[in-house]
N, C-alpha and C positions, 0 to 999 in steps of 0.2 A: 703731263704735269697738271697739276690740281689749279683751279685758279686761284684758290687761296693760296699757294705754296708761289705761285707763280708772282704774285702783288708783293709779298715778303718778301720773295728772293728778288727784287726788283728794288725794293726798298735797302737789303743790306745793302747792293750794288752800288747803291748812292750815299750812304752810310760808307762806304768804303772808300766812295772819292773823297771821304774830306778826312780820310786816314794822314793824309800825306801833304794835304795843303797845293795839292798837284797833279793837276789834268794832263795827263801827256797826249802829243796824237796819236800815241800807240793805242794808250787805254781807251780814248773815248771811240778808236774803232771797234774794239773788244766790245766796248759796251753796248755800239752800235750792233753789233752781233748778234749781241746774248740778246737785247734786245727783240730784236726780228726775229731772230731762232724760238723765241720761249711763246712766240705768238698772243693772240690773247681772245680770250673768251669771256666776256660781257656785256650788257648791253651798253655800260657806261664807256665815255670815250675815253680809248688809253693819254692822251694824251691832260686830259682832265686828271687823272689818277696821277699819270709822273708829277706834274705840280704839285699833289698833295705829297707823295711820297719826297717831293726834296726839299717841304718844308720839316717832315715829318723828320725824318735823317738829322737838316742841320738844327733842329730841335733837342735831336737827342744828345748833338754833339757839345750842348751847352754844360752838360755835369756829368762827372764817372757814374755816379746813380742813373742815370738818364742813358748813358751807353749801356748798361748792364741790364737794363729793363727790357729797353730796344732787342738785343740780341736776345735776352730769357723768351717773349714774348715770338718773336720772328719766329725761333727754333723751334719754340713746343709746334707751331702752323708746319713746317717742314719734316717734324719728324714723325708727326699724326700720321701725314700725308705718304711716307715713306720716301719722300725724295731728295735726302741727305747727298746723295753722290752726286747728282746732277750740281744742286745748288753750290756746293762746297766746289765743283768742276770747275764753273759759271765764275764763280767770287776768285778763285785762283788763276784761272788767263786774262781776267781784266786786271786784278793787280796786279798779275806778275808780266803785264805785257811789256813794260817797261824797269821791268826789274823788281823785286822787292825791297822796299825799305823793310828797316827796325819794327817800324809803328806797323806796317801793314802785315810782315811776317807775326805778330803779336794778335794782331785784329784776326788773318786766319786760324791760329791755335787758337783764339778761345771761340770762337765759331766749332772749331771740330772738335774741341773741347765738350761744347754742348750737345752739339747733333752725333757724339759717339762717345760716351763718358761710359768708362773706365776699362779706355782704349790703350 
């Protein structure tokens, strides 16, 4: 995975915890996961970047404008990149680790809405 593709799909991830209003232990292991699995390649500190990325998220989560920018913008990065299956993987075991709400089955369809239109 691209490090750009990787920064985004890190960013939905977080964007997706506040789908639900609800951290479970299940997901925050999932996340811990994806996490450490998606590795990272920069010079900057990942741990510098999640800061940004979880202001960046409950940013977006202040207007439906502001959600739909968020995911336009992530996807077009993911889909340059080719790596629509992974990411869409990644976003569906951490929200689905403790089940799927309403809201978070909603927040995946328009994710693979984007990254696979007129599927």
């Amino acid at each position: 995975m691209t490090q750009d593709s990787r920064q985004v799909l890190i960013e939905l991830l977080f964007l997706s915890l506040y789908m639900d209003d609800h951290l479970s232990l299940a997901e925050d292991e999932v996340l811990n996961d994806a996490l450490e699995s998606l590795g990272w390649d920069s010079p900057a500190p990942r741990e510098k970047f999640i800061f940004k990325a979880f202001s960046s998220a409950r940013e977006a989560m202040t207007s439906l404008d502001k959600i739909r920018e968020f995911l336009d913008v992530r996807t077009a990065v993911i889909k340059r990149d080719g790596e629509e299956a992974e990411s869409l993987t990644w976003l569906s075991k951490v929200l689905g680790s403790d089940g799927l709400t309403s809201t978070e089955k909603y927040f995946l369809d328009q994710l693979e809405a984007r990254l696979y239109p007129g599927s």
